[in-house]
N, C-alpha and C positions, 0 to 999 in steps of 0.2 A: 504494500500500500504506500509506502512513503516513497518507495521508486516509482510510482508514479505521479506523486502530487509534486516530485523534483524536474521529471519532464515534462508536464502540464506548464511547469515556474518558468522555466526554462524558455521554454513556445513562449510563451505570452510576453516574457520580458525581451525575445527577438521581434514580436508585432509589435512590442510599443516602440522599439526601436527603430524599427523601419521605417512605420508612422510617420515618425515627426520629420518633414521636411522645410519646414522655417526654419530660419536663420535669423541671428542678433548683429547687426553692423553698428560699432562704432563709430559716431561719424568724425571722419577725418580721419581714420584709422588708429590714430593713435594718439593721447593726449588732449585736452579739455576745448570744447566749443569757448574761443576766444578768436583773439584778433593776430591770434599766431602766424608763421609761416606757412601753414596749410593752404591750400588752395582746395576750397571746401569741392566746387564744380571741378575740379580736374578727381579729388579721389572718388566723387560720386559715377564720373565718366567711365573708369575704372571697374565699377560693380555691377553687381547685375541683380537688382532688386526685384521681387516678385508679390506678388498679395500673398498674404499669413506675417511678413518676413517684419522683424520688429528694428526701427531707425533708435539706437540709443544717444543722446545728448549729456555730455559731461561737464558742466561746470559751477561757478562761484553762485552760489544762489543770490546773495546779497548784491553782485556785480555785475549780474545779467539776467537772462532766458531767453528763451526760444520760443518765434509767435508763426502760424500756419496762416499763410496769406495766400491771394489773387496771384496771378501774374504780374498785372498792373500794380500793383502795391508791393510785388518782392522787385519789379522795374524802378520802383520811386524810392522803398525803403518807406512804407506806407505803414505802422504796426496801429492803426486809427480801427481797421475793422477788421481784425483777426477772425479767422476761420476756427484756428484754438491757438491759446495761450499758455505755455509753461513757465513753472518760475520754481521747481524746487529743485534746483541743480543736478539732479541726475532723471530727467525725460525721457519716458521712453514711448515711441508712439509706433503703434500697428499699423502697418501701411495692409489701409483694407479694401483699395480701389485702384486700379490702373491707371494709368496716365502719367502727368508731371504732379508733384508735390513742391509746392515752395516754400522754404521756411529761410527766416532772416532774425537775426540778434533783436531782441527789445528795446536795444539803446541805436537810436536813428546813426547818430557818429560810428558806430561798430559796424552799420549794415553798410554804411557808405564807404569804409574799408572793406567792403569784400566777404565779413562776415557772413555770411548768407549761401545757401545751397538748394537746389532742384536735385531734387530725387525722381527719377522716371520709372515708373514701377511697371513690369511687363506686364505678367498674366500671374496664376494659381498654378501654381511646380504640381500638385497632387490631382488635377483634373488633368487624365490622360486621352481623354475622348470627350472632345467638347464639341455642340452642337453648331455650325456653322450661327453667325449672326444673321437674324434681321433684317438689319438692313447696314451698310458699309460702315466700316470704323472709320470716326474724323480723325485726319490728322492728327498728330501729336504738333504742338506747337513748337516753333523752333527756340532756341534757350538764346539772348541776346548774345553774342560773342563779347567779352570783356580780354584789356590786356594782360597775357599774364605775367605774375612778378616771375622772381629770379627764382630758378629752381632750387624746392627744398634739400637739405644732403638727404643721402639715402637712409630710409630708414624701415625696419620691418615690416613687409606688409602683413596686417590682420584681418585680411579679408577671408571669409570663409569659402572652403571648396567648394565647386560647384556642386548644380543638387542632382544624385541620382537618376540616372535614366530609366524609362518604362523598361528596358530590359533588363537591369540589373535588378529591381523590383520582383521582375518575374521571377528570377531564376532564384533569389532570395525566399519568396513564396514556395516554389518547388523544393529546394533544400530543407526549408522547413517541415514541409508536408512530409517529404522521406524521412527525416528525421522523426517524426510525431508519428511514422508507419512502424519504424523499426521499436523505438520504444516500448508503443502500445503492443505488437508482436514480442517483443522480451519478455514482455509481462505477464503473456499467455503461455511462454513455455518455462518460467518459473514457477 
């Protein structure tokens, strides 16, 4: 009996594993949302966001936050009619809709240094068969082009791996399944 509630434990904690494909991106990859040498739009260019995937914000609560704007207002450095507002220095927001996301510093001076980042979030990593649309997907908007500073020194990237393919998916499932065959077979010729 306990050899089998080991490989029941076992199964279940490979499916929750499998499961979870969101991902948690620091933004700027490394180091605190400020007025740093980050170029927030070149490490967001860099990744590759999806819906479920969580954008975390790291900084001075007293010294800043981070406000979810328009286009036209992450354009102006606009924080008048935020979308959402954070302010307790560690933010962390679920990107739950496709398209651009634009978020800009709360101190107008910070956003006008560059502070500020577009997040372009693709689609849902875990919808493998999805129903054609409707009617056509509008354009994504284009991102203003801004000059950039002088390149950061190299530094670790933290970006997470990409996510799993429907095949790897699969063959993980069948691995499993054989495994949960042979077991549940052990158990009958003990």
């Amino acid at each position: 009996m306990a050899n089998s509630f080991i490989v029941i434990s076992v199964l279940s904690l490979l499916l929750l594993i499998q499961s979870n494909d969101a991902y948690e991106f620091l933004v700027g990859g490394s180091g605190d949302w400020s007025l740093a040498s980050t170029n927030y739009n070149q490490w967001a260019e860099k990744s590759r966001f999806q819906i479920g995937d969580t954008v975390l914000f790291k900084y001075e609560a007293e010294k800043d936050s981070v406000v979810e704007v328009s286009k036209d207002d992450y354009n102006n450095c606009n924080a008048a009619s935020p979308i959402a507002k954070y302010s307790d220095g560690h933010s962390m927001v679920k990107l739950n809709q496709s398209g651009p996301h634009y978020f800009i510093s709360g101190l107008v001076e910070n956003c006008k240094n560059n502070e500020k980042v577009v997040i372009v979030v693709m689609a849902d990593r875990s919808k493998h068969h999805q129903s054609p649309p409707s009617s056509p997907p509008s354009p994504v908007p284009a991102v203003e082009e801004l000059p950039s500073p002088p390149p950061a020194p190299a530094t670790e990237d933290n970006n997470p791996t990409p996510a799993p393919s429907a095949a790897s998916s699969a063959v993980m499932s069948f691995v499993c399944s054989v495994i949960a065959f042979a077991g549940s077979s052990a158990l009958y010729v003990i």
